[in-house]
C-alpha positions as CSV (number, residue, x, y, z in Angstrom):
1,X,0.0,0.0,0.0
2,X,1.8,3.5,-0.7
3,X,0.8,6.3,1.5
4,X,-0.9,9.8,0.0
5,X,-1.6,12.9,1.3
6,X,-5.5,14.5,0.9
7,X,-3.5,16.9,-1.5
8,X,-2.0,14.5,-3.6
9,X,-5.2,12.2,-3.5
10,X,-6.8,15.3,-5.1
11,X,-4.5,16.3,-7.5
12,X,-3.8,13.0,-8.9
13,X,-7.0,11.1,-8.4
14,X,-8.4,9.4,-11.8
15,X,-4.5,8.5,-12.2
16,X,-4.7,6.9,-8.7
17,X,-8.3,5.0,-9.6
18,X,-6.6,3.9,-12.9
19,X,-3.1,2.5,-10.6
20,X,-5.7,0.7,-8.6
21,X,-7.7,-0.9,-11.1
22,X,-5.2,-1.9,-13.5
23,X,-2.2,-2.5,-11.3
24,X,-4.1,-3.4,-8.0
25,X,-1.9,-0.9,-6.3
26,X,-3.8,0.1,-2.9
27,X,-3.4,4.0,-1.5
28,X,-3.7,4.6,2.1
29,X,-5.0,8.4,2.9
30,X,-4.4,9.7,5.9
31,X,-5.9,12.2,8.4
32,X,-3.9,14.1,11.0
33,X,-1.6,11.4,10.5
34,X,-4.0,8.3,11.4
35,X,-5.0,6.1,8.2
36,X,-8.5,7.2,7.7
37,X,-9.3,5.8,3.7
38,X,-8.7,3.8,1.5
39,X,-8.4,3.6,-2.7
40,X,-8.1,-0.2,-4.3
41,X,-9.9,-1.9,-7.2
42,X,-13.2,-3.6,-6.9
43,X,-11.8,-6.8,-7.2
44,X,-9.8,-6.3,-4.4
45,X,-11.9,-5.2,-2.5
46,X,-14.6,-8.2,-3.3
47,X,-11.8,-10.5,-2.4
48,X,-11.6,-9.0,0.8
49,X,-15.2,-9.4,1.5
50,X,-15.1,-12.8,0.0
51,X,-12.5,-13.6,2.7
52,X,-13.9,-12.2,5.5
53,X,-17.3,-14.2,4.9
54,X,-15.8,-17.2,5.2
């Protein structure tokens, strides 16, 4: 997972969607410091779900 700031997320954010969804790469954004969101594709995201079900 690579760290952004809410700036960066902002600026760069349709580049960011596209990382996730073609090169599963997962952003963490952060709030005062504390990991508050999260950007990754769907299918990561299902997976995770999928997992946790089980």
């Amino acid at each position: 997972m690579i760290n952004l700031t809410v700036t960066e997320t902002k600026a760069h954010l349709l580049e960011k969607i596209r990382q996730a969804d073609t090169a599963m790469e997962s952003f963490v954004i952060p709030k005062n410091g504390k990991p508050t969101a999260i950007i990754m594709s769907i299918d990561e995201y299902e997976g995770w779900l999928e997992r946790l079900r089980r």
